[in-house]
N, C-alpha and C positions, 0 to 999 in steps of 0.2 A: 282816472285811477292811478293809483300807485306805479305802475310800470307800465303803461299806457290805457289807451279808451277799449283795448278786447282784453283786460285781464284784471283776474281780481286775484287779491294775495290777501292770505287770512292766516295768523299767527296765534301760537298758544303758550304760555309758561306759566309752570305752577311756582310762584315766589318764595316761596318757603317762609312764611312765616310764623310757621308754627314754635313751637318749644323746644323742639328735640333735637335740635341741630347744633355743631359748632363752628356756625360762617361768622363771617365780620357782623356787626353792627344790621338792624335792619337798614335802617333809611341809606347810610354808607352805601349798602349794594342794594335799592332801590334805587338810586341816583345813579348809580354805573346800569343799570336794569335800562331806565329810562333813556339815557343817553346811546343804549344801542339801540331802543326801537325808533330814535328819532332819527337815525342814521339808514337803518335797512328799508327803508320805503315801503310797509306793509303799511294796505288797507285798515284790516280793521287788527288787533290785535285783545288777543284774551285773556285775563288772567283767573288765576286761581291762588288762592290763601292770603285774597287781602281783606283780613278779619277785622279790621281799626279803618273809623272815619277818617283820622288823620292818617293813616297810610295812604288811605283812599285820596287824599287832598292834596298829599305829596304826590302822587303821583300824577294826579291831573295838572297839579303847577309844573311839570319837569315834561309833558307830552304836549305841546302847543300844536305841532302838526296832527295832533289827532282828538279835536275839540270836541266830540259827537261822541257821546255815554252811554251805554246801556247799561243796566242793576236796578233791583228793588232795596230798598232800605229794610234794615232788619230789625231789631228792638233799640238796640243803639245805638242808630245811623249807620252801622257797617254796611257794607255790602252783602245779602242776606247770602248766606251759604259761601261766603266767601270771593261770591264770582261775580268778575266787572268785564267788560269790553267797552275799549277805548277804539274809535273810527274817524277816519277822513271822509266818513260821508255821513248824512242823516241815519239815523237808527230811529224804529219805533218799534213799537206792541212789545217792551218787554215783561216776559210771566213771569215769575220763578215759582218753582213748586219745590219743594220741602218733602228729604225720604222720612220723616216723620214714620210713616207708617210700615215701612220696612223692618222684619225681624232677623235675629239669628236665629236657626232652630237647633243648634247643634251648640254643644259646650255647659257650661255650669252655669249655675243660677246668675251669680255675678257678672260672668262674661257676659249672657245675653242682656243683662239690664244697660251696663257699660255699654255693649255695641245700640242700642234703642237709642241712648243719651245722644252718643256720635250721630247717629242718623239722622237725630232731627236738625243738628247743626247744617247739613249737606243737605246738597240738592242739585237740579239743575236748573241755569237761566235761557230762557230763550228771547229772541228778541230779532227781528226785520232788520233789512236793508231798505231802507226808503228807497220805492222808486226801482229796486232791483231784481224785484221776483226772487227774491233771495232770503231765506231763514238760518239763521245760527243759533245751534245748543253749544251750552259753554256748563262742562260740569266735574263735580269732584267728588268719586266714589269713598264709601270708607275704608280705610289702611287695613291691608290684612300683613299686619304687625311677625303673623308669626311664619313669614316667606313660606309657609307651605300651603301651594297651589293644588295639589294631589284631588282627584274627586269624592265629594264629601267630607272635607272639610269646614272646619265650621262657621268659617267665613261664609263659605261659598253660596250656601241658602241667601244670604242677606247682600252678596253683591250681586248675583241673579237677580234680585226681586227690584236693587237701583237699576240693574240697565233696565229692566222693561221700563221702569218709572221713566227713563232719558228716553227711551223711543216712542212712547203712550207723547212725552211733552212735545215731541218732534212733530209727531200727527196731529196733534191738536193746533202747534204751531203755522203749519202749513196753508194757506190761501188754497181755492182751486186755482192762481194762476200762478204760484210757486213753480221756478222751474229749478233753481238751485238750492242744495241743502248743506251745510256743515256743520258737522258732527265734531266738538273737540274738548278735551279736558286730560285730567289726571283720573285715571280709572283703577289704579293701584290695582292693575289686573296683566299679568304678563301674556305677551300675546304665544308664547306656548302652553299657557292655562287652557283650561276646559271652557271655561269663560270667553275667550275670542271669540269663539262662531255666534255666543249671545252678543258681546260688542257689536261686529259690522251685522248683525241680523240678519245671519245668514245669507249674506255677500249681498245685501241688498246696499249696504254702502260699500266704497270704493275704500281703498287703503291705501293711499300711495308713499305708504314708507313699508309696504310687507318685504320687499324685494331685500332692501337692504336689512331690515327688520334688526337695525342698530340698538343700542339700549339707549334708554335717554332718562337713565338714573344715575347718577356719576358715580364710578366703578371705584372714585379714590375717597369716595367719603363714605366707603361700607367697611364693614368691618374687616378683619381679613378673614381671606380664606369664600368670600362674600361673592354671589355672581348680580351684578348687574341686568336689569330685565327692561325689555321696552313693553313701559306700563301706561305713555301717553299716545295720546293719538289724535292727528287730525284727520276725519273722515269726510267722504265727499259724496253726493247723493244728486244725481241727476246725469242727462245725457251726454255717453262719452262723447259722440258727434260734436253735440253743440256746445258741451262743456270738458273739452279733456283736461286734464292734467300735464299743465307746461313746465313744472319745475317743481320741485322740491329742496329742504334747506333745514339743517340743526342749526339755533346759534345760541351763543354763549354755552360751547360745550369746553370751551379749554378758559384757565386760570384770566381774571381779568387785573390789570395793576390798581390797586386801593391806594385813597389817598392817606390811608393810615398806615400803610405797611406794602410787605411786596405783596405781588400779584397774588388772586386769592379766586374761587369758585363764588359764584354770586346765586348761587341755588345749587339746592343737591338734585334739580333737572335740569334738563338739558331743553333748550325752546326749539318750537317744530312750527315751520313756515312751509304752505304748499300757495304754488301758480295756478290757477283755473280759468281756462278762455270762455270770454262772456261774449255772445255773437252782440251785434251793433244795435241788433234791437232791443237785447233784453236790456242793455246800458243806457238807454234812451231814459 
């Protein structure tokens, strides 16, 4: 593996490529994107918001060290729900399921049809480690646009009903000889929300960014006056003993140098890498 035969590193960043931004060029910071996961030695890496086949294409021509794919195709070719993982080892059994069926119950007629539409876009993917006793969700809730986290809000019906969806795909996902799990995406849910304790389910997964509990939404592309929330998260689900937590790691959270201009943010997140020790057998 990545940083030797007892450890596995497993990486997540949501790209931004949605509409509502004002970064450089997509592929411009896709290529500076690419060129830091080819340097930091992660396993498998995740992403999130790559909506286009040809993003999806660039990317896999700019990752050589991580030849092994997981994603379902979605109507046109994209990566269904946005969500792809790139790996240095075999992947199999990827599912993706679709929050399709996830409501708002709360707000105007409008609002709840709008948040339906988004939902079916999103989802979560799950998908093996060949050979690893090892399952990864990779997923990306819907944006609650209007930063009020407060309980009973009228997000909150509808990201409640995605996380059970990502933890229902996790158990389905799981083998009975699973011994490691990771839990990782854009959950557009800050973890001083009401929503956290449904995130890690009820501390059945591990958190090893709570400590420092940093944001990893970039504080300079809010608006002012704006607070920064840590909305992403890599989670870890199995034995501290035989699987702890050897390291943790943000990157790409400061300005990177463009070949168009000075240095610049290459997502309005910040990417989140954790260390997990794999004993000798489950590596075999």
């Amino acid at each position: 593996m990545g940083n030797g035969a007892d450890t596995l590193t497993v990486a997540s960043l949501n790209v931004c490529c949605g509409v509502r931004n004002t970064l450089h060029p997509l592929r411009e910071r896709a290529a500076e994107i690419c060129a830091r996961i080819e340097r930091m030695n992660a396993d498998v890496v995740n992403l999130q918001e790559v909506w286009t086949p040809g993003l999806l294409a660039f990317l896999r021509a700019r990752l050589p060290s991580h030849p092994f794919l997981a994603r379902r195709p979605g109507l046109l070719g994209q990566p269904a729900g946005g969500l792809v993982a790139f790996s240095r080892m075999p992947l199999r059994s990827a599912v993706y399921r679709s929050f399709r069926s996830t409501r708002a119950h709360r707000g105007g007629l409008l609002f709840r049809a709008g948040a339906a539409a988004g939902a079916a876009l999103q989802g979560v993917l799950t998908y093996e480690l060949a050979g690893r006793r090892t399952v990864v969700g990779n997923t990306h809730l819907t944006a609650n646009h209007d930063g009020d986290w407060s309980p009973g809000n009228r997000h909150e019906a509808l990201q409640r009903a995605q996380v059970a969806a990502v933890h229902e795909a996790l158990r389905r996902a799981r083998r009975s000889d699973t011994r490691l799990s990771f839990l990782v995406g854009d959950f557009n849910a800050p973890s001083s929300s009401g929503l956290y304790r449904a995130i890690v389910d009820g501390g059945t997964w591990r958190d090893p960014f709570a400590a420092a509990d940093l944001p990893t939404f970039q504080t300079a592309l809010l608006p002012d006056g704006a607070r920064a929330h840590r909305v992403d998260y890599v989670l870890v689900q199995g034995s501290p003993e035989h699987h702890p937590v050897t390291g943790t790691d943000l990157f790409l959270a400061e300005p990177v140098p463009m070949r168009s201009g000075p240095a610049a943010y290459v997502s309005d997140h910040l990417g989140q890498l954790v260390r997990v020790g794999v004993p000798e057998a489950a590596a075999d």
